[in-house]
C-alpha positions, -999 to +999 in steps of 0.1 A: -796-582+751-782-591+719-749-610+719-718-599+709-706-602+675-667-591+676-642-599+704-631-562+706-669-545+702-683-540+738-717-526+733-709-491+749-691-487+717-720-491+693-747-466+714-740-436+688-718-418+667-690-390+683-682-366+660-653-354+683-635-388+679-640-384+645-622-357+639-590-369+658-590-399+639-595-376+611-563-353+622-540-382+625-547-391+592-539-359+579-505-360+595-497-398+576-511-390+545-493-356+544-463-370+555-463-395+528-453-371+503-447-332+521-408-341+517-406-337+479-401-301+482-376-305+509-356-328+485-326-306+474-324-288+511-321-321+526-296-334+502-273-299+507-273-307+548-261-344+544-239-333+514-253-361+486-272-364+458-307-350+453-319-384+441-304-402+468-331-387+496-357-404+477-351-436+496-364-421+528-403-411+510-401-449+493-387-464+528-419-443+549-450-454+519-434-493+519-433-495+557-467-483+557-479-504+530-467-538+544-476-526+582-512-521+568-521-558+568-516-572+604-529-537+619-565-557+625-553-584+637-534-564+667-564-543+669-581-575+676-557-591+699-544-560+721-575-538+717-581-509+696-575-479+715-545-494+730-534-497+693-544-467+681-523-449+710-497-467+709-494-455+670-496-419+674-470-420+704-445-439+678-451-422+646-447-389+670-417-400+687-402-411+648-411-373+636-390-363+662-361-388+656-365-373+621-358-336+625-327-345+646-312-368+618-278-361+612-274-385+579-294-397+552-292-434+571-305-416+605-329-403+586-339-434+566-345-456+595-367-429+614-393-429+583-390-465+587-403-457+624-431-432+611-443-453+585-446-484+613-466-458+636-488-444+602-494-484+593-513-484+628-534-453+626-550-452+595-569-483+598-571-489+631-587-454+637-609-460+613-620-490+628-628-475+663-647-447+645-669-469+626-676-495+655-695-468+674-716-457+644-745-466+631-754-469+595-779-442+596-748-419+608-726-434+586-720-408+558-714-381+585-685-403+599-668-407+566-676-372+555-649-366+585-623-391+573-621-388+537-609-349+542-574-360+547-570-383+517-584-349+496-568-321+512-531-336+521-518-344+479-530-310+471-521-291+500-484-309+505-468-293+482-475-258+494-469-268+532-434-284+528-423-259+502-432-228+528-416-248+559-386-255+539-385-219+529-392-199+555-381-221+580-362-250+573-368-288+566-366-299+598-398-282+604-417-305+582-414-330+613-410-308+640-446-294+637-461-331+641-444-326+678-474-308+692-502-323+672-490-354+681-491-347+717-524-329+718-537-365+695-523-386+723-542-366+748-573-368+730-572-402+721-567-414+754-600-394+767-626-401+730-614-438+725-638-463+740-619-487+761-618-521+741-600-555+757-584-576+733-588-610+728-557-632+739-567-661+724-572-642+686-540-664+668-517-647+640-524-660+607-488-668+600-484-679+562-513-653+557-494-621+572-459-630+556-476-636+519-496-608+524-467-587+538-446-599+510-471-596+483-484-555+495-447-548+499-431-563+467-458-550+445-453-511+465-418-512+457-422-520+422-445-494+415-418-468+432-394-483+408-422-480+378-424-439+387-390-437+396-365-461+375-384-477+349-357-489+326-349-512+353-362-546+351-371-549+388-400-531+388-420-554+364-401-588+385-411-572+415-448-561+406-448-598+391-435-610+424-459-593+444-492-602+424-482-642+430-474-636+469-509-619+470-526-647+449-514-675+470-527-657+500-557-657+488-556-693+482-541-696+516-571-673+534-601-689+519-588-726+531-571-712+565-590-719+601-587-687+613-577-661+580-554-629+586-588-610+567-624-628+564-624-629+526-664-630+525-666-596+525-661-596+490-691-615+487-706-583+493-717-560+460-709-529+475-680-534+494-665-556+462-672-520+445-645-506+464-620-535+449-635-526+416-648-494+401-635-478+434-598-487+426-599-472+392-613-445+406-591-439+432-560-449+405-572-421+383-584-392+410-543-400+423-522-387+392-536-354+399-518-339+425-488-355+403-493-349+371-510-307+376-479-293+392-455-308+367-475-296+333-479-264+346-440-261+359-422-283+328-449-276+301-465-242+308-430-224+327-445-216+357-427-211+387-432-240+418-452-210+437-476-202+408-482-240+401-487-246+437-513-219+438-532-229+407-534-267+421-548-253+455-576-246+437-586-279+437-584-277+477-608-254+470-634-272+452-628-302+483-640-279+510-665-262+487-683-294+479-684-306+509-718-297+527-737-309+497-720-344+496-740-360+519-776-342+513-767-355+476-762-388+480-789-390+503-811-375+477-800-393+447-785-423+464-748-439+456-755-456+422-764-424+408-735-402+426-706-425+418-718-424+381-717-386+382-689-383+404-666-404+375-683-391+344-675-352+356-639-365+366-635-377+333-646-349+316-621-325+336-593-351+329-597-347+289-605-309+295-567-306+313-556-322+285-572-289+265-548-261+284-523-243+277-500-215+287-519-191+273-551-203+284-567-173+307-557-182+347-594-171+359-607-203+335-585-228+345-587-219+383-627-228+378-619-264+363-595-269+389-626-261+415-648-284+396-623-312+396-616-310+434-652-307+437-660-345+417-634-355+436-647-352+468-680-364+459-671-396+445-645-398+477-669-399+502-700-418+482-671-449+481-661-446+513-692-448+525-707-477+503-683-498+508-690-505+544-730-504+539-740-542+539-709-553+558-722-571+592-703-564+624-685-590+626-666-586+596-661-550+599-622-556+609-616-569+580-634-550+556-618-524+569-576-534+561-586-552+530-599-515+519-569-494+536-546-517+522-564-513+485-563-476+489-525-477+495-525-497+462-546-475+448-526-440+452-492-457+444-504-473+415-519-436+401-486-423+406-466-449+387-492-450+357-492-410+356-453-414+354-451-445+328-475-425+309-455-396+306-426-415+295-446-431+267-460-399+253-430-378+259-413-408+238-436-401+206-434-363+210-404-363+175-425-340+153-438-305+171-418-303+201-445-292+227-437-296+265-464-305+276-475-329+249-468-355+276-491-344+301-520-340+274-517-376+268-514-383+301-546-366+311-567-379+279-554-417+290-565-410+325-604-399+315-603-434+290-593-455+324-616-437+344-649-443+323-641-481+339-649-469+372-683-458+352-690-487+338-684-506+375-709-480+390-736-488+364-735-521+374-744-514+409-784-524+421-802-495+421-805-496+452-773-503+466-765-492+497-797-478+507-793-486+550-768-460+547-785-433+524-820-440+535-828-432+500-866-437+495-878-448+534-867-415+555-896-399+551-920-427+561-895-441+587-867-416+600-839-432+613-840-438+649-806-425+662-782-452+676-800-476+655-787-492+624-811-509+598-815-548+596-782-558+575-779-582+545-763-616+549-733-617+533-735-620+492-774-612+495-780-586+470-788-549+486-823-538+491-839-509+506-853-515+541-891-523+544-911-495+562-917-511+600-950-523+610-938-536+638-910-560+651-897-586+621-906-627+629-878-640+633-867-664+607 
C-alpha cells in the first residue's frame, strides 16, 4: 500500500469521486458568493431602517468581501492542522449563525460586525470545501467535480441582483439573511454525514510572518480596489493597492526561504496551474465587470427600469445552465488548449459586440448575445478550473488550492474596480455628443482589448496540457479505470499525454 502523501488525506478519501458531497460544497458556495453582493439592492431599505445615508451601508458589503479575502489565506493551514471536515463544519455553523445575527441587527454597527462574522465563516468554506471535494477525486473524474463547483461563481453575480431585489420587495431585507437559516442547517446536516472524517495534524506549525504578510498584503490590496470602485479621487486606494503589492512580494520572498511555508510555492512551477495566475486571472478580471457593468448601461444609458435590466442580464444565467452539459464532452473532445482559446476569443467578441447596443436595438437580439456570453463564460469557467489542478501532485493540493481561491477573490474585485475606473475615464471624455452610455461602450470595447491577454496566455499552453484530466487522445485505447488517477508529472515537468499501458511502469 502506497504511503501517504498529505497529513490530512487518509486513503478512504481518495477511493472515488461523490457527486453528493459535491453538490453541498457546491450549495455553500452559492450562499458566500451570493451573499457577497445580494445586498446592493437592499441598500436604500436598509439605510431607511437605521435612519442614515445610502452610501454609508456600503461598509457592511466592503467589511463581508475583506474579511473574506484576508480569512482566505490561513483556511489550509487550519484545514491541515484541525482537519477538514471539522473545518468545513465549523464554517457553515458560523457563517449561518452570523446570517442570523444579521437579520436581527438593529444598527448599521450591529450589522457591520455580523458581516464581519459571515465573511470569517465564508473565508472557511470556499476553499476548504473545495479541498475535501477534490481529495477524494480522481483526475479522470475531475471535470465532473468542477463542473459542480464552478455553478456558483456563474449563477450568483447574475442571479443576485434579482434575488435581493424580490426579497427586499416583496418581503423585506431582512430576508436576504433569513433564508440562509434553513439551508444552513440542512448544509450542517449534510456535511456532517458526506464529509470523510480527516484527523489533523498537531504538529503542522503556523507560518507566522507568512500569514500576517500575506493577510496584510490580500487585505490591503482588497480594500484598495473597493476604494478604486467606490472613492477613487482619494489617494488611499493607489497607497493601499501599493501597500498591498509590497506585503505580498515580501511574502513571497519570505515563503520560498521559510522551513515550513504558509503555501508550497512550487506549484507554480507547474504550467497549468501557473495558467490560472496568468491567462486565468485576466480572464476571470474580464468575465467579472459583467454582472457590473450590463445592469448599469442598460438602467443609466438605455432608461430601463431595475426590473427590465435585471431580466435582460438573466439571460446570461441562461446561457450558464444551457451550456452546461456540453462543457465537459467539449473539452474532452477538443482538449483545454483549444477550449480556453475559444472560450476567450468568443468572450471578447461579445464584449466589443455590447459595446454595439443600444436602446433601440431589438430586445429578442440582445437577449441572444446575452445567452452566448453566459454561455463562453461558462466554458472557459470550468476548462480553468479544471486545468489548473491537472498536474498538481497530492501533496501540494492544499496549497494549490488557497493560492487559487485567494487569486479568484483578487480576480472578481479587481474586475469590478477596472469596470468602475473605466467608466470614470470615458464618462470623463464624453464633452462633445452627450450619449449615456458612451461610458459603458468604452468600457466594454477596453474589456475585449484586456481579454485577448488571456488569449495570448492560452496559446502559450503545450498542446497537450492537461491531458490526465481530459483524456484527450488515450480514452479510446485506455478508458480510465474509475478510482484511478493517471501517473502525475513532477513538479515543473512539462505536461504530456499519458502513454497507453502495456503493463506496470519500472520504476525509476
Amino acid at each position: 500500500m502506497a504511503a501517504r502523501t498529505h497529513p490530512d488525506q487518509p486513503d478512504s478519501t481518495r477511493s472515488g469521486w461523490n457527486p453528493r458531497l459535491a453538490l453541498l460544497v457546491a450549495a455553500t458556495f452559492f450562499m458566500e458568493f451570493l451573499d457577497g453582493t445580494v445586498l446592493t439592492t437592499a441598500i436604500p431599505s436598509i439605510a431607511a431602517d437605521f435612519a442614515i445615508p445610502a452610501a454609508d451601508v456600503n461598509i457592511t458589503m466592503t467589511a463581508y468581501l475583506l474579511t473574506v479575502a484576508v480569512g482566505i489565506p490561513i483556511s489550509g493551514w487550519l484545514a491541515e492542522r484541525f482537519g477538514a471536515r471539522r473545518i468545513f463544519c465549523s464554517a457553515i455553523a458560523v457563517f449561518t449563525l452570523a446570517s442570523l445575527a444579521c437579520a436581527l441587527s438593529q444598527d448599521l454597527a450591529a450589522l457591520t460586525l455580523s458581516r464581519i462574522a459571515q465573511g470569517a465563516g465564508g473565508a472557511m468554506m470556499v476553499p476548504v470545501g473545495t479541498l475535501v471535494v477534490l481529495r477524494g477525486t480522481p483526475k479522470s473524474e475531475l471535470l465532473r467535480a468542477t463542473a459542480f463547483l464552478v455553478w456558483p461563481g456563474l449563477l450568483a453575480p447574475v442571479l443576485a441582483p434579482l434575488v435581493g431585489g424580490a426579497l427586499t420587495t416583496y418581503l423585506s431585507w431582512h430576508w436576504i439573511f433569513l433564508v440562509n437559516i434553513p439551508l444552513g442547517a440542512a448544509a450542517f446536516t449534510a456535511a456532517l454525514r458526506l464529509v470523510p472524517v480527516a484527523a489533523g495534524d498537531p504538529r503542522r506549525r503556523l507560518d507566522w510572518p507568512g500569514m500576517v504578510l500575506t493577510t496584510v498584503g490580500v487585505g490591503a490590496l482588497v480594500a484598495g480596489l473597493e476604494l478604486a470602485s467606490s472613492h477613487p479621487e482619494l489617494p488611499w486606494a493607489g497607497i493601499s493597492a501599493v501597500a498591498g503589492v509590497a506585503a505580498l512580494i515580501g511574502a513571497v520572498a519570505w515563503m520560498r526561504r521559510a522551513p515550513h511555508p504558509l503555501f508550497n510555492l512550487q506549484v507554480f512551477r507547474t504550467r497549468t496551474f501557473r495558467a490560472m495566475a496568468t491567462g486565468g486571472f485576466v480572464y476571470r478580471v474580464t468575465i467579472s465587470s459583467v454582472p457590473f457593468l450590463l445592469p448599469l448601461m442598460f438602467q443609466t444609458g438605455f432608461g430601463w427600469s431595475p426590473l427590465q435590466a435585471g431580466a435582460m442580464v438573466a439571460a446570461v444565467f441562461v446561457g450558464n445552465i444551457g451550456i452546461k452539459p456540453a462543457t465537459t464532452p467539449l473539452i474532452r473532445k477538443f482538449g483545454f488548449k483549444a477550449v480556453l482559446v475559444f472560450a476567450s476569443l468568443a468572450s471578447a467578441s461579445t464584449f466589443a459586440l455590447f459595446a454595439l447596443l443600444t436602446p433601440e436595438t431589438p430586445e429578442a437580439l440582445m437577449f441572444v448575445l446575452l445567452v452566448c456570453s453566459g454561455a463562453f463564460r461558462s466554458i472557459g469557467f470550468s476548462a480553468y478550473a479544471s486545468v489548473q489542478y491537472s498536474d498538481i501532485p497530492p501533496a501540494q493540493l492544499t496549497s494549490a488550492n488557497t493560492v487559487s481561491a485567494t487569486m479568484v477573490q483578487l480576480g472578481t474585485g479587481s474586475g469590478i474596480a477596472i469596470a468602475a475606473l473605466l467608466i470614470r475615464i470615458f464618462g470623463a471624455q464624453d464633452v462633445v455628443i452627450h450619449d449615456p452610455a458612451r461610458p459603458f461602450r468604452g468600457a466594454f470595447l477596453a474589456m475585449a482589448v484586456l481579454m485577448l491577454a488571456s488569449t495570448a496566455d492560452s496559446l502559450l499552453l503545450p498542446r497537450h496540457a492537461g491531458a490526465a484530466v481530459s483524456q484527450r487522445g488515450h480514452r479510446q485505447d485506455q478508458p480510465a479505470k474509475p478510482g484511478v488517477s493517471p501517473p502525475e508529472p513532477e513538479p515543473g515537468e512539462a505536461p504530456h499525454p499519458p502513454r497507453p499501458a502495456e503493463g506496470p511502469a519500472p520504476r525509476r
